[in-house]
N, C-alpha and C positions, 0 to 999 in steps of 0.2 A: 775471639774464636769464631769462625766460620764451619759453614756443613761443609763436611769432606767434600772432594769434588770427585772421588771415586765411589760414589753412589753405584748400589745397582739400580739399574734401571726400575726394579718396582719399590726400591727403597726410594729412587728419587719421585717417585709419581706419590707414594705416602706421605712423605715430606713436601710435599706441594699443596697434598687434600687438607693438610693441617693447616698450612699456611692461608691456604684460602680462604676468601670470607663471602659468604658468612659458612661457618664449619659446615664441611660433609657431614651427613647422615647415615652414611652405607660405610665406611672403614672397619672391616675386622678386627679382631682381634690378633690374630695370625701374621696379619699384614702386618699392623704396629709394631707388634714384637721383633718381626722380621727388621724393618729400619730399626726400631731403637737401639736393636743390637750392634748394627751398622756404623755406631754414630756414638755411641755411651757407652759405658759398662752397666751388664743388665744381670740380675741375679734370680734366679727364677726359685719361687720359693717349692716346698717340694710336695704339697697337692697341688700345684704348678695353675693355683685360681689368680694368687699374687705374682707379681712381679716389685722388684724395685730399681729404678734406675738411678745411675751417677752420673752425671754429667757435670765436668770441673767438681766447684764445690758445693752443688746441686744434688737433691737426694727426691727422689718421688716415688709414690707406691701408687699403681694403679693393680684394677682389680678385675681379674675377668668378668665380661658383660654377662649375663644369663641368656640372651637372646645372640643376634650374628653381629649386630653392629657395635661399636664403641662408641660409649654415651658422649652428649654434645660438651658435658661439663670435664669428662676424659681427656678429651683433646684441648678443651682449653687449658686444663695444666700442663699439658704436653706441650703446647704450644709458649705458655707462660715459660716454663721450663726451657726451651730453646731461646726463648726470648731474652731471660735471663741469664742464659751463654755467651750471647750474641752469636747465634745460630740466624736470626731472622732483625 
C-alpha cells in the first residue's frame, strides 16, 4: 500500500513533515488530523481530545497535544504506522 497520490496539497506537505528526519517540531494538530483523514479512516472520539486511526489492519489513538504542536513521540507513531502500511 502506498499514500494516495491525490493528496491535498497541505495533506501532501503533512505527510512530508512526518517523513522527514529528524521529526518536525511545529505540526499541529489540525493539520494531522486534516491528512490522516485523507489517507485512513479516522474516528474522532466525541470531546474530540482523542482520535483513533485505521489504516489497513493498523489501529492508533493519538491524543490532542495541550500546547499547538504534536509531540515528537506523536508523529513517530504516525510515522511507524504509515510504515507499517507501506505508506513510507
Amino acid at each position: 500500500m502506498h499514500a494516495p497520490e491525490n493528496l491535498s496539497a497541505g495533506a501532501r506537505r503533512t505527510l512530508d513533515q512526518i517523513e522527514y528526519h529528524p521529526v518536525t517540531h511545529n505540526l499541529g494538530w489540525h493539520d494531522l488530523v486534516e491528512m490522516l483523514t485523507e489517507v485512513a479512516e479516522v474516528e474522532q472520539h466525541a470531546d474530540g481530545a482523542k482520535i483513533t486511526v485505521h489504516l489497513g489492519n493498523r489501529k492508533l489513538e493519538l491524543t490532542r497535544p495541550e500546547g499547538v504542536p504534536v509531540s515528537e513521540a506523536a508523529l513517530l507513531e504516525v510515522r511507524r504506522l504509515f510504515k507499517d502500511a507501506g505508506f513510507m
